[in-house]
Structures are given as C-alpha cells and as structure tokens.
Backbone of each chain as ProteinMPNN parsed JSONL, in Angstrom:
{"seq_chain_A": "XXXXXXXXXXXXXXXXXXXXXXXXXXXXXXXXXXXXXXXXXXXXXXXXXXXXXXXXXXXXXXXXXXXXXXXXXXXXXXXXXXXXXXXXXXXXXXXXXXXXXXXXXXXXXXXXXXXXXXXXXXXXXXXXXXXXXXXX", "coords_chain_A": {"N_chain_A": [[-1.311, 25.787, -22.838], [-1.999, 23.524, -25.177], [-4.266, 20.956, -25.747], [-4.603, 17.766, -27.237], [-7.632, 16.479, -29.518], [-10.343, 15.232, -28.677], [-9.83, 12.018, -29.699], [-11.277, 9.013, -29.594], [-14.221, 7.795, -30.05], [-17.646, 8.128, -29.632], [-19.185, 6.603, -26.59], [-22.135, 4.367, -26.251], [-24.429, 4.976, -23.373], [-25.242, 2.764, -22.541], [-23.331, 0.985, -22.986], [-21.239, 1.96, -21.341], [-21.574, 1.804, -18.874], [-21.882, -0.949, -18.78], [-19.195, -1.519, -18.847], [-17.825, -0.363, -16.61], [-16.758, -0.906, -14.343], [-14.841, -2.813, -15.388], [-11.785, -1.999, -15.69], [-11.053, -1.781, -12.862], [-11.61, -4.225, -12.022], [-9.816, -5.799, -13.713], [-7.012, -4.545, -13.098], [-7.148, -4.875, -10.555], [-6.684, -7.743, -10.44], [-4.504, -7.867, -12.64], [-1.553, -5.83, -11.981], [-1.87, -2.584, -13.463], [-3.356, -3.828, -15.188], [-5.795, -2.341, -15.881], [-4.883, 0.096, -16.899], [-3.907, -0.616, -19.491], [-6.016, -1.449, -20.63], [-7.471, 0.846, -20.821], [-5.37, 1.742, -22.65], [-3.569, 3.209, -21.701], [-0.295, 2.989, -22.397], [2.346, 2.989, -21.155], [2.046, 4.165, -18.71], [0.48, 1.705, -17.327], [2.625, 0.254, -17.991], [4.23, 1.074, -16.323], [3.174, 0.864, -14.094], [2.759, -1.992, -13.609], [5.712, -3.082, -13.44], [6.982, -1.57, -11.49], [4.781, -2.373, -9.262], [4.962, -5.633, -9.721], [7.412, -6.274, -9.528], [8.097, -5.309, -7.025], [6.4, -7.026, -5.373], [7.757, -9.242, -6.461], [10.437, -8.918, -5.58], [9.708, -8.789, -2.642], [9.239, -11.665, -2.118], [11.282, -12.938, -2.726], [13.144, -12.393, -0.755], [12.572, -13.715, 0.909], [9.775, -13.21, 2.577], [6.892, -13.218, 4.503], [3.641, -14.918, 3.293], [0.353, -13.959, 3.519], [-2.147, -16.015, 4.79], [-3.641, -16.824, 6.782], [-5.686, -15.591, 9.372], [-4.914, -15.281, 12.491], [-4.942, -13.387, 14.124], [-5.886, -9.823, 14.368], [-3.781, -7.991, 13.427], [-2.654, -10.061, 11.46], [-5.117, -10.69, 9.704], [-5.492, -7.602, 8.889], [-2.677, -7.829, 7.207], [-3.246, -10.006, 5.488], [-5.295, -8.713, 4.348], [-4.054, -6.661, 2.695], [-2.114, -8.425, 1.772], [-3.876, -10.005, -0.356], [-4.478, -7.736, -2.022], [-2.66, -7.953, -4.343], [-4.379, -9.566, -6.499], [-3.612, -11.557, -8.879], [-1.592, -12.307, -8.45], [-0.988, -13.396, -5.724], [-3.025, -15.246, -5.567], [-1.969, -16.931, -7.315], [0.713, -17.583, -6.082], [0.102, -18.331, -3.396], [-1.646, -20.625, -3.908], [0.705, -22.399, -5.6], [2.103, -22.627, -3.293], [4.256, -20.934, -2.436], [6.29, -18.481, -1.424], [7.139, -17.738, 2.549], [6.712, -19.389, 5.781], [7.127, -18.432, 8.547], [8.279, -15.949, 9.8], [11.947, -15.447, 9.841], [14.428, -14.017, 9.407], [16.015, -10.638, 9.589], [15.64, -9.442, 6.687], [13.639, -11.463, 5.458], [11.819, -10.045, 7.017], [11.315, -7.848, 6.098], [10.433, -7.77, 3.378], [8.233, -9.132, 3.63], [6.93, -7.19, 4.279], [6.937, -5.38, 1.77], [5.994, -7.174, 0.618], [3.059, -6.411, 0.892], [2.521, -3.939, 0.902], [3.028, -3.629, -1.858], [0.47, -5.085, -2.234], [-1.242, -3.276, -1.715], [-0.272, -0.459, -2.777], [-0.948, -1.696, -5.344], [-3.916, -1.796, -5.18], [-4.56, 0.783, -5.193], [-3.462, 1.413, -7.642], [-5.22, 0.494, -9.505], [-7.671, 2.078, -8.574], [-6.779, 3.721, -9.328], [-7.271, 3.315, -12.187], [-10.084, 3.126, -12.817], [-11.274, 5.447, -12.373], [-9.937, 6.985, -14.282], [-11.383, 5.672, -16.511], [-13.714, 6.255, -15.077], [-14.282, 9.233, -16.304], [-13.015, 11.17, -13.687], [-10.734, 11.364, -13.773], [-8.436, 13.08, -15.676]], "CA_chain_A": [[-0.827, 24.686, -23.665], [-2.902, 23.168, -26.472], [-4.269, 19.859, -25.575], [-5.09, 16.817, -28.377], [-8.614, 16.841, -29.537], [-10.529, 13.615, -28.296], [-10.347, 11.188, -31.196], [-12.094, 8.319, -29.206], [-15.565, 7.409, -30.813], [-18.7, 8.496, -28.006], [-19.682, 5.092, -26.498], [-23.242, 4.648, -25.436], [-24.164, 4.856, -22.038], [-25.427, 1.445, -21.737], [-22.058, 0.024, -22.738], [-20.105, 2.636, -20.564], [-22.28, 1.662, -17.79], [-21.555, -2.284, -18.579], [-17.803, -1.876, -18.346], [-17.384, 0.967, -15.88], [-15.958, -1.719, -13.173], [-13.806, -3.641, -15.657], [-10.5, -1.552, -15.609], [-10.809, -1.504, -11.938], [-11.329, -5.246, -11.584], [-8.446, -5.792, -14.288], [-6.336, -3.945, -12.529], [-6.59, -5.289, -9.073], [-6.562, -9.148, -10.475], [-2.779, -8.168, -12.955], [-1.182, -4.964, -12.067], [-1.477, -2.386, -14.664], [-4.03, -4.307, -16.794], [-6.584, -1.447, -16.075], [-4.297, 0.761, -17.655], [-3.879, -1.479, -20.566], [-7.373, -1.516, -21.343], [-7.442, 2.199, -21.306], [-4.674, 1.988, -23.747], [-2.127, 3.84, -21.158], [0.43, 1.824, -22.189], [3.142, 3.61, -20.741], [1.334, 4.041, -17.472], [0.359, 0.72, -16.951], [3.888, -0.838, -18.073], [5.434, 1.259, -15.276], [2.751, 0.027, -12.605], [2.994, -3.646, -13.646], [6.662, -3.187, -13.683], [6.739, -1.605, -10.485], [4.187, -3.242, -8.264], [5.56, -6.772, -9.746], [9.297, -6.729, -8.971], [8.275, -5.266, -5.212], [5.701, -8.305, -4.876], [8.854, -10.612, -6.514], [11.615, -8.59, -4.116], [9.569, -9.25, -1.172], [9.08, -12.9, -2.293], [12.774, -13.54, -2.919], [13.666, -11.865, 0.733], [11.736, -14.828, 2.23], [8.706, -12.744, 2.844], [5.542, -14.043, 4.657], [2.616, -14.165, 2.557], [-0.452, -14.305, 4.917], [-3.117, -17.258, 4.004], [-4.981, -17.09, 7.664], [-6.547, -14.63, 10.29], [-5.421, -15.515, 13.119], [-5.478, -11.891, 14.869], [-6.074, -8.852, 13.511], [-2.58, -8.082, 12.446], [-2.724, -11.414, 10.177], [-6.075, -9.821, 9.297], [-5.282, -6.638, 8.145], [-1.606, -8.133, 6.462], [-4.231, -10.114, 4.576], [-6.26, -7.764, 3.637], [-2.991, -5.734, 2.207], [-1.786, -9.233, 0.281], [-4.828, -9.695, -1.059], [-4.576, -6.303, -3.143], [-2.064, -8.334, -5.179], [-4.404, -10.143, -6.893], [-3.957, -12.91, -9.289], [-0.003, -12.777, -8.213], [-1.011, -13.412, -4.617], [-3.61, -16.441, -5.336], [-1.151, -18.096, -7.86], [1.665, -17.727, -4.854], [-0.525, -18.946, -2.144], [-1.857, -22.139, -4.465], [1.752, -23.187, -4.911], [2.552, -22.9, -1.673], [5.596, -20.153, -2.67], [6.26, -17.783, 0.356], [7.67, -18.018, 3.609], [5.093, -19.368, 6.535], [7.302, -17.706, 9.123], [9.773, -15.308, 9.325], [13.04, -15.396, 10.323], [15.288, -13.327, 9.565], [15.487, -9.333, 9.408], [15.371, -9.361, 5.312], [12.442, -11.263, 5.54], [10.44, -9.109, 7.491], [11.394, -6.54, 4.891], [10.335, -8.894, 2.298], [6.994, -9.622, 4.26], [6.315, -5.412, 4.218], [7.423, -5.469, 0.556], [4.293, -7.906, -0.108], [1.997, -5.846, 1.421], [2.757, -2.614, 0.134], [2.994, -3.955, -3.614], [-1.081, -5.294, -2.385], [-1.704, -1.49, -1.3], [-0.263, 0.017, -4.044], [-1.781, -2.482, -6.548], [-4.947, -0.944, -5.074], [-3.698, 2.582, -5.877], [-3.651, 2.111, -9.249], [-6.928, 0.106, -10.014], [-8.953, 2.967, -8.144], [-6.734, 4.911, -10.192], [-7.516, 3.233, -13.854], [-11.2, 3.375, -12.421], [-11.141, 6.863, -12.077], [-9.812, 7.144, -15.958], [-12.422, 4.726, -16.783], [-14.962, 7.355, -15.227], [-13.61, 11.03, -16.547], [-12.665, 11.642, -12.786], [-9.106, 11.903, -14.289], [-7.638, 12.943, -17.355]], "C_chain_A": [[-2.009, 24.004, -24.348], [-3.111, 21.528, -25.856], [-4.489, 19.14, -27.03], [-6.418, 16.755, -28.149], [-8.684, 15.259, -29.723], [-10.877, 12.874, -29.529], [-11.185, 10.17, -31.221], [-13.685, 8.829, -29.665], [-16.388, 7.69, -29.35], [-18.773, 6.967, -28.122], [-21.227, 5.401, -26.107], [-23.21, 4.259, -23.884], [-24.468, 3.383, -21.563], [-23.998, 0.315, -21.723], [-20.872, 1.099, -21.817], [-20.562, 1.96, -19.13], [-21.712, -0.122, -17.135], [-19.934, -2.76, -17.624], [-16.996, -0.627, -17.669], [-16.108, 0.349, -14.903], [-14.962, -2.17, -13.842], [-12.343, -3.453, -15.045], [-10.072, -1.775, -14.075], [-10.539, -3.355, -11.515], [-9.816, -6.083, -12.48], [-7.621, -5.424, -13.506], [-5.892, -4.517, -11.077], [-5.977, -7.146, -9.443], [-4.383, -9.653, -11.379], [-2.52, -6.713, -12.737], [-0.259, -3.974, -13.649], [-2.306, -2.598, -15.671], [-5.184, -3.58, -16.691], [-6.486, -0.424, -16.942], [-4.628, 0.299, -18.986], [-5.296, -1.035, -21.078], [-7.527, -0.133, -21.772], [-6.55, 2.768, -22.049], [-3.979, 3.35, -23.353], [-1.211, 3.185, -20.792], [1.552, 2.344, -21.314], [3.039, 3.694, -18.844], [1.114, 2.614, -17.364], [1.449, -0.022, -17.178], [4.691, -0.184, -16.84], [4.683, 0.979, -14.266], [2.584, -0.729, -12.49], [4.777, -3.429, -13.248], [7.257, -2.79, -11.686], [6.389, -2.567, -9.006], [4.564, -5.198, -8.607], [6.471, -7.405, -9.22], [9.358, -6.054, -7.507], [8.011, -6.412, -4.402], [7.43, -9.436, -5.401], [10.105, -10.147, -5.865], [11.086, -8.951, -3.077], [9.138, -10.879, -1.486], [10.235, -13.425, -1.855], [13.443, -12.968, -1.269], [13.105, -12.527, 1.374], [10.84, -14.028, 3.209], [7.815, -13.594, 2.903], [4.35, -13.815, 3.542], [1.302, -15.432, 3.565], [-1.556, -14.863, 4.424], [-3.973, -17.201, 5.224], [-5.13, -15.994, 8.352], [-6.473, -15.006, 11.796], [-5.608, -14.463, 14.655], [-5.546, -11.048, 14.122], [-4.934, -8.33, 12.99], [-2.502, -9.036, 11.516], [-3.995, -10.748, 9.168], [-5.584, -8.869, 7.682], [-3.938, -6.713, 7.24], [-2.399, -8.775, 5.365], [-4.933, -9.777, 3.555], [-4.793, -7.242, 2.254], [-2.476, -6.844, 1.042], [-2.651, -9.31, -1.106], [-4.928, -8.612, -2.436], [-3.6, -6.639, -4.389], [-3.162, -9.055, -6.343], [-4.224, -11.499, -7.062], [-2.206, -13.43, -8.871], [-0.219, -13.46, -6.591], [-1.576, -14.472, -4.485], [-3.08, -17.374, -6.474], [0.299, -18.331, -6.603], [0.727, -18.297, -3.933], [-0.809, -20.297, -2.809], [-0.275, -23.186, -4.698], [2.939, -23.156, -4.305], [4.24, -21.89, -1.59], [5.56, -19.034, -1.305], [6.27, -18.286, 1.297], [6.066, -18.377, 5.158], [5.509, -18.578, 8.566], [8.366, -16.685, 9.04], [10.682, -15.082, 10.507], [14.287, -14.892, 10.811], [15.083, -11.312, 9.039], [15.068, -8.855, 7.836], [13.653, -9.734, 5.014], [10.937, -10.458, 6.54], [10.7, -8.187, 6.609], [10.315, -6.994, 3.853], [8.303, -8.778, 2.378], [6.239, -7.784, 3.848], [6.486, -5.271, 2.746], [6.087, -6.262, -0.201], [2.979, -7.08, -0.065], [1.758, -4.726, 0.791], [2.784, -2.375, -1.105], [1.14, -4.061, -3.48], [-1.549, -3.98, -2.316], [-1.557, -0.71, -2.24], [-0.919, -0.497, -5.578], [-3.507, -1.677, -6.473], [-5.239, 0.016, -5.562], [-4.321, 2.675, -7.263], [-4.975, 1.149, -10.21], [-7.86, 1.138, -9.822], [-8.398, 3.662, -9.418], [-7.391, 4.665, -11.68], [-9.319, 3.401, -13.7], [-11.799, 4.595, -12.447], [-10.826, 7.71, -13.554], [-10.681, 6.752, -16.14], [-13.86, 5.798, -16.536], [-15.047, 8.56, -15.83], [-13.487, 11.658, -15.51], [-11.384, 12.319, -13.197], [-8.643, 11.762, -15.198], [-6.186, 11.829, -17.85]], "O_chain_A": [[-3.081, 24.095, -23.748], [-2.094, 20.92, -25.521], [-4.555, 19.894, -28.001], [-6.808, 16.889, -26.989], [-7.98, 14.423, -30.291], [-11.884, 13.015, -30.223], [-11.873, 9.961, -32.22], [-14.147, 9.969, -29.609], [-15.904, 7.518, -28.231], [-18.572, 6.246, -29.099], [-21.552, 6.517, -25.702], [-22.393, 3.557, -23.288], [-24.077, 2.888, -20.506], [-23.687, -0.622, -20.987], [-19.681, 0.791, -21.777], [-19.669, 1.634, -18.347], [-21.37, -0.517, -16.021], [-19.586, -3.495, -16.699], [-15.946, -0.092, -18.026], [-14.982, 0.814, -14.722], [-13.908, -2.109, -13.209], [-11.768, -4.218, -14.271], [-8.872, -1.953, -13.87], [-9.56, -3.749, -10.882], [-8.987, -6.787, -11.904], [-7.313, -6.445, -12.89], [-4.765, -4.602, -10.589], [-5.055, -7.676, -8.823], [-3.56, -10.55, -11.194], [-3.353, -6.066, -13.371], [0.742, -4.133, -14.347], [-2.294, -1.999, -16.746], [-5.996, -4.05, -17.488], [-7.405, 0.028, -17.626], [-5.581, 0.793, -19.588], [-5.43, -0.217, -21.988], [-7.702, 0.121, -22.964], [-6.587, 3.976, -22.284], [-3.782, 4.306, -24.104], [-0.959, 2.764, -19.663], [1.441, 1.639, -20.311], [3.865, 3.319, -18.011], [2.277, 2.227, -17.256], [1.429, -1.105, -16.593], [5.67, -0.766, -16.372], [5.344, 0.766, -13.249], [2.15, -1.003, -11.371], [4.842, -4.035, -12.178], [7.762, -3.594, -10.902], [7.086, -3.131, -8.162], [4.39, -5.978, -7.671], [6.556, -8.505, -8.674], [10.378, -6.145, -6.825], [8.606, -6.856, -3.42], [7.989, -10.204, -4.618], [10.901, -11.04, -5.573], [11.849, -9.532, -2.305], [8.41, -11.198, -0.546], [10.356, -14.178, -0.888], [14.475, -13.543, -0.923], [12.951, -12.194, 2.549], [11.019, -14.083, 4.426], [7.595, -14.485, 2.083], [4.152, -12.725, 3.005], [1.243, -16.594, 3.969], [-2.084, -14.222, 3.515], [-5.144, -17.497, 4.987], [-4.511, -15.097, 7.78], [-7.509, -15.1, 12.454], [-6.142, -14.679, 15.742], [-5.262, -11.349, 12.963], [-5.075, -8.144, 11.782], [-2.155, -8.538, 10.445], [-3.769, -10.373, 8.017], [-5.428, -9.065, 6.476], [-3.848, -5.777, 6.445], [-2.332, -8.22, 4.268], [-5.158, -10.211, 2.425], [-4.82, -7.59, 1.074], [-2.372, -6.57, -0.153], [-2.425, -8.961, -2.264], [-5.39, -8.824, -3.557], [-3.592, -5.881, -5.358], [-2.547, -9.086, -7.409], [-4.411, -12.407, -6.252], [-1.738, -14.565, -8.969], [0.726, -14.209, -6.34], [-1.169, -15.14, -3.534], [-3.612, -18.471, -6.64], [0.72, -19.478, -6.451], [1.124, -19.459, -4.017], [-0.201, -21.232, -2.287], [-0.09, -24.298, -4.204], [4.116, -23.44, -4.525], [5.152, -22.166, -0.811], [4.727, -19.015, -0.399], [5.594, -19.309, 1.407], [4.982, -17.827, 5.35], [4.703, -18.323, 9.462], [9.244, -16.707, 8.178], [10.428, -14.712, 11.653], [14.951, -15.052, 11.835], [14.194, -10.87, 8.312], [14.23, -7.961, 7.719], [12.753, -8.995, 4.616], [9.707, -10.445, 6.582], [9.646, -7.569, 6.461], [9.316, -6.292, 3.691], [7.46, -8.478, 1.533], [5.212, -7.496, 3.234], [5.461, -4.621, 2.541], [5.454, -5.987, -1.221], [2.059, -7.135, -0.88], [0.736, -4.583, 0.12], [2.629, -1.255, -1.593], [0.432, -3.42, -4.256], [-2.448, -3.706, -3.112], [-2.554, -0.153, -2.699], [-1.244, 0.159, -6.568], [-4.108, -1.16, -7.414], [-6.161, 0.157, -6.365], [-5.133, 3.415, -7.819], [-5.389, 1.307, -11.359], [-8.788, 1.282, -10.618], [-9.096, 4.091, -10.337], [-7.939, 5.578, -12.297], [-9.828, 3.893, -14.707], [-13.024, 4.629, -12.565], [-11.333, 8.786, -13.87], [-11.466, 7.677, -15.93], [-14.733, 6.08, -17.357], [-16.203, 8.982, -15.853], [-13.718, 12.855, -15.681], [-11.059, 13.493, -13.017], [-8.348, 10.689, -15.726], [-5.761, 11.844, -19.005]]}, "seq_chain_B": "XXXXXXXXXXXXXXXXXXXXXXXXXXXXXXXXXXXXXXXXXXXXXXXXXXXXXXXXXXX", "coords_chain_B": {"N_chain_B": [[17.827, -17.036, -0.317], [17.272, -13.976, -0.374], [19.79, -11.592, 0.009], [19.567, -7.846, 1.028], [21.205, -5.242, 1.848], [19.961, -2.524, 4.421], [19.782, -0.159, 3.599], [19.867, -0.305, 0.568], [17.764, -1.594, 0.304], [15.543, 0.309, 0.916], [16.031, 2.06, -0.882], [15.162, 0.973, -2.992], [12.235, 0.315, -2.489], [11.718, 2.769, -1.835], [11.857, 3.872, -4.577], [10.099, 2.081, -6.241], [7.57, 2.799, -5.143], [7.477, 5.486, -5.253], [7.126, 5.837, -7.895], [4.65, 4.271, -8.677], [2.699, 6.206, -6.943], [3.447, 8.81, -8.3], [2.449, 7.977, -10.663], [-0.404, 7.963, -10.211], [-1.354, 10.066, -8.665], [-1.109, 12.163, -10.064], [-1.567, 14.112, -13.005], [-0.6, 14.766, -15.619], [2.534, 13.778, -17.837], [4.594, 15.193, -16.957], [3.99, 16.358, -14.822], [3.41, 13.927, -13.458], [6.162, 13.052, -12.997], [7.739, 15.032, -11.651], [6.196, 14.696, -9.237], [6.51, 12.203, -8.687], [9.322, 12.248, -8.538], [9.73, 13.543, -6.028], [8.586, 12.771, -4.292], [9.901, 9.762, -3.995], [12.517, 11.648, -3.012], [11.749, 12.804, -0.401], [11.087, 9.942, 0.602], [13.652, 8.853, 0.834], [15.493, 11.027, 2.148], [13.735, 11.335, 4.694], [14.207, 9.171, 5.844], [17.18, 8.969, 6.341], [17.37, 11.343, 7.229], [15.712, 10.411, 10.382], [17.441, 8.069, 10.785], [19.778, 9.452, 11.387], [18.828, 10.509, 14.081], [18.122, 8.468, 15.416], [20.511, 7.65, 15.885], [22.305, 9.659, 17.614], [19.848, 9.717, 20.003], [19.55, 6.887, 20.426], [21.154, 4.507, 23.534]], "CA_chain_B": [[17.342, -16.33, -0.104], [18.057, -12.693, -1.158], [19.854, -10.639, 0.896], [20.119, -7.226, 0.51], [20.987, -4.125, 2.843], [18.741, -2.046, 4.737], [19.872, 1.267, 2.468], [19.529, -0.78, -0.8], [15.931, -1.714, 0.42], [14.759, 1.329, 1.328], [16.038, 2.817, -2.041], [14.177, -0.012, -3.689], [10.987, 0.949, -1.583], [11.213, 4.663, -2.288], [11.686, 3.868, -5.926], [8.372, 1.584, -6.628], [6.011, 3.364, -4.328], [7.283, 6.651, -5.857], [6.797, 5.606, -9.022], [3.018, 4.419, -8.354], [2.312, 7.55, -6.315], [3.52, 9.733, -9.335], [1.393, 7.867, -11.776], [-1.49, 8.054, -9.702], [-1.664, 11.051, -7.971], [-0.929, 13.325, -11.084], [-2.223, 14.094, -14.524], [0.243, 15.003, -16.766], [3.663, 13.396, -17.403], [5.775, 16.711, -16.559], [4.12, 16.386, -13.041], [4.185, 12.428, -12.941], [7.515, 12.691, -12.976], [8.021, 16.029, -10.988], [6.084, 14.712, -7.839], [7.473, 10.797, -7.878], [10.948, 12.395, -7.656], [9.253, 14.684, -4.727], [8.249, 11.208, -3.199], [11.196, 9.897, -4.161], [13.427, 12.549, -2.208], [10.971, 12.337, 0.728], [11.506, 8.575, 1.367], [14.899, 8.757, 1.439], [15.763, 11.969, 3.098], [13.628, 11.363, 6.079], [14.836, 7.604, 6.218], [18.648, 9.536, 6.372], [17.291, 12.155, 8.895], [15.591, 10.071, 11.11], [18.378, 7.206, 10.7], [20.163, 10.02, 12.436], [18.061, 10.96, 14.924], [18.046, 7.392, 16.102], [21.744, 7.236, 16.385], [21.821, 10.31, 18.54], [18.933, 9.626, 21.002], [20.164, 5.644, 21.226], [22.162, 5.015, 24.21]], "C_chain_B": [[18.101, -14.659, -0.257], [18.47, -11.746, 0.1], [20.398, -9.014, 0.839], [20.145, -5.884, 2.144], [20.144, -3.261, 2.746], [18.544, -0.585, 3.949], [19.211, 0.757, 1.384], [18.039, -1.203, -1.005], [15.398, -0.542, 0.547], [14.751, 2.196, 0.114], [15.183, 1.956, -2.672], [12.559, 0.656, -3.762], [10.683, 1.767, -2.784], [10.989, 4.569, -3.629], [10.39, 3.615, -6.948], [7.527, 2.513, -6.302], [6.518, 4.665, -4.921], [6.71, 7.282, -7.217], [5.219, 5.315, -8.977], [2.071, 5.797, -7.741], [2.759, 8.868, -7.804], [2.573, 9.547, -10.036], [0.252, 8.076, -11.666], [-2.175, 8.843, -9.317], [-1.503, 12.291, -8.828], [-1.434, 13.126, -12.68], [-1.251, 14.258, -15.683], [1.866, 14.966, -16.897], [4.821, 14.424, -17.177], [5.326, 16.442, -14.566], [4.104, 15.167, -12.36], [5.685, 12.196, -11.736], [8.095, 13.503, -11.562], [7.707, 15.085, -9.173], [6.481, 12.845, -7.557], [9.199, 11.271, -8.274], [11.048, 13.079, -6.171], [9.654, 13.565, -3.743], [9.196, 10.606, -2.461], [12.151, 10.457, -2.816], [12.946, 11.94, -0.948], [11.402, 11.088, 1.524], [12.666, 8.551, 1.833], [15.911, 9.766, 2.346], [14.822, 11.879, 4.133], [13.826, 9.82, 6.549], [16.172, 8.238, 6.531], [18.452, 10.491, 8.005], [16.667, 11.329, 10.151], [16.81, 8.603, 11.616], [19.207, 7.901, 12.469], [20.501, 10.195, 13.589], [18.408, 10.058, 16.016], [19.579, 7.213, 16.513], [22.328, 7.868, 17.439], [21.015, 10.16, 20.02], [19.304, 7.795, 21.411], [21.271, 5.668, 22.314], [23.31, 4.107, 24.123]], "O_chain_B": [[19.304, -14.4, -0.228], [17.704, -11.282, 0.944], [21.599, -8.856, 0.619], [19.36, -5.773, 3.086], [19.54, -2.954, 1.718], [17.47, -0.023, 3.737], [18.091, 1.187, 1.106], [17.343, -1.186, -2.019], [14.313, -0.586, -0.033], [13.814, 2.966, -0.101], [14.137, 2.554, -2.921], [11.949, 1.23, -4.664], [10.052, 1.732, -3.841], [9.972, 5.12, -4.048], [9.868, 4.279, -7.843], [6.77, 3.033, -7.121], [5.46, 5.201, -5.249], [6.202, 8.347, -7.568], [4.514, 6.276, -9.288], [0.97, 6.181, -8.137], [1.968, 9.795, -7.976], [1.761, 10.442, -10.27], [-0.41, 8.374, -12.66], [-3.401, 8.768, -9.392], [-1.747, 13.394, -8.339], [-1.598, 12.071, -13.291], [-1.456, 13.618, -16.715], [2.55, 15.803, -16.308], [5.996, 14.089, -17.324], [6.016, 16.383, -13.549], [4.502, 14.996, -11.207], [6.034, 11.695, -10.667], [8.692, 12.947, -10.64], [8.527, 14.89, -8.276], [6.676, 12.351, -6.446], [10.12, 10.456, -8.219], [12.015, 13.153, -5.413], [10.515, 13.431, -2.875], [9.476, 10.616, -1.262], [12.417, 9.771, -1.829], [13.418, 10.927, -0.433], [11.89, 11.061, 2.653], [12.908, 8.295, 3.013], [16.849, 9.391, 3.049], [15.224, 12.753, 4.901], [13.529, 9.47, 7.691], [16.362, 7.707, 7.625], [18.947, 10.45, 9.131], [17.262, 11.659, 11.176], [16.889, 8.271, 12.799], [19.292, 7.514, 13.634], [21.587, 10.163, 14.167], [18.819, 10.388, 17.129], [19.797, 6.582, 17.547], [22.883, 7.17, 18.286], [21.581, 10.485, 21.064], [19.314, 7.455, 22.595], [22.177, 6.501, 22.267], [24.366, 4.391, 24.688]]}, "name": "protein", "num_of_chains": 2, "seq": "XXXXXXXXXXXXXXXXXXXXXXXXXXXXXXXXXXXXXXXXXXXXXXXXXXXXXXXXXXXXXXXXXXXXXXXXXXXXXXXXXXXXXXXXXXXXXXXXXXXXXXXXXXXXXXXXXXXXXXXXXXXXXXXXXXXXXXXXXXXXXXXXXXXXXXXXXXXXXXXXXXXXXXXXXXXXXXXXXXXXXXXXXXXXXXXXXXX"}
C-alpha cells in the first residue's frame, strides 16, 4: 500500500530538541492535547472524548478522588488520579468528588477515576512517542 | 448521584479503555479499530465468562 509523502517542513534539531517534551506534557495536563499539537485531530478528539466522560462517569457515580496518602493504597490511587491532570487539580480545588465512599456505584466511580488517570498516561507517552518518530 | 448497573458499567469501561488501547497501541486506522474491538470483545466476554464462573463455584 502506497503511503503519503511527508509534506511537513524538516525542523531543526535545536527546535525539535526544545519541544520534544511538550506533546507529552500537553497531553498529561488536557487529555488529547498532545495529539492536537501533532495535528491528530481525530486521534486526540477520541482520547479527550474518551478519557473525559470516564473521569466525568466516575465523578457523577460519587467516586472518591484521592487528595492524601494515608497508606499506600491512597498512595498509589493517587498516583493513578493524578494522571488526570488539569481535570483532577481543577476537581480537587473545588472540592468536587466524594471524600468517602459509600455505596457500590461509587466504588465503581472511584476505579473509573483512576483508570481515566492511567489511561490519560497511555496516551501522552503515546503523543510523545509521535512527537519522537517512535510511531508513525 | 448516578446510578447505573454493573453490566452498563462494565460496557462503559470496556468501551473507553478500548478505545484508548486501540489508539495507542496501533498504527494505522484499519488496525486501531481492528484491535479496540479485540479489546473491546475481551472485556466483556471474560467479564460474562467469569460472571459465570462465579455463579457456579458460589455457594
């Protein structure tokens, strides 16, 4: 099969070098906006679209979202919110999410946060990885 | 607060994370697609078989 012949302009290396990290830090801060930059719109509207409405299903299911440490399960749930981003430190500032949970939905809800931070991960390494010519 | 059943979540689930795992894990949208319906399948056929399993081996 015939591929498209690269129409993108060479960059120099000192500005490839500058913004090697961007896509990746884009990416982890709005899901998707690594993509974006790499002008895979398509790709990045289905992993904003995605990883958004899991993080706002496990919101709306009165999901925990984990703000302290105080064992290593809190920890490592942490760690996993975290991977949301800028959705995760505008929810924690006002004060949106559950501080325990209650009922069996929200523990769904609570795994639903986490797994949107994990996958948000996913696809930053991944636009990172475009960003380098690891992956076409 | 939203409540939804534990099927309708789990299709939810399988749906996102299949969808990220396609985009991510493949190069070209013929196999995007191909391996987040793989995923897809996956989630929810061994959520069905082990469902099962569990109803079986409970006493």
């Amino acid at each position: 099969m015939a591929t498209a012949p690269n129409k993108t302009a060479p960059v120099s290396k000192s500005s490839q070098q500058g913004s090697v990290y961007l896509p990746l830090i884009a990416g982890w801060l709005v899901p998707g906006a690594g993509h974006f930059l790499l002008r895979k719109w398509w790709r990045g509207g289905l992993l904003f679209a995605s990883i958004a409405c899991m993080f706002a299903l496990g919101m709306a299911m009165g999901g925990k979202l984990y703000s302290g440490a105080q064992d290593i399960l809190d920890l490592l749930g942490m760690l996993g919110d975290l991977g949301n981003g800028l959705m995760f430190f505008i929810s924690h500032f006002m004060g949106i999410g559950a501080q325990h949970v209650r009922v069996t939905t929200a523990d769904y809800g609570t795994k639903f946060i986490v797994v949107a931070g994990l996958l948000n991960v996913v696809a930053a390494v991944d636009a990172h990885n475009l960003r380098t010519g690891r992956k076409a | 607060m939203l409540q939804l059943s534990h099927f309708t979540t789990v299709l939810l689930f399988a749906l996102f994370a299949s969808t990220v795992f396609g985009i991510t894990m493949r190069e070209t949208p013929r196999r995007m697609f191909r391996y987040g319906t793989y995923c897809f399948a996956l989630f929810v056929g061994s959520v069905i078989v082990f469902s099962w399993i569990m109803k079986f081996i409970s006493p």
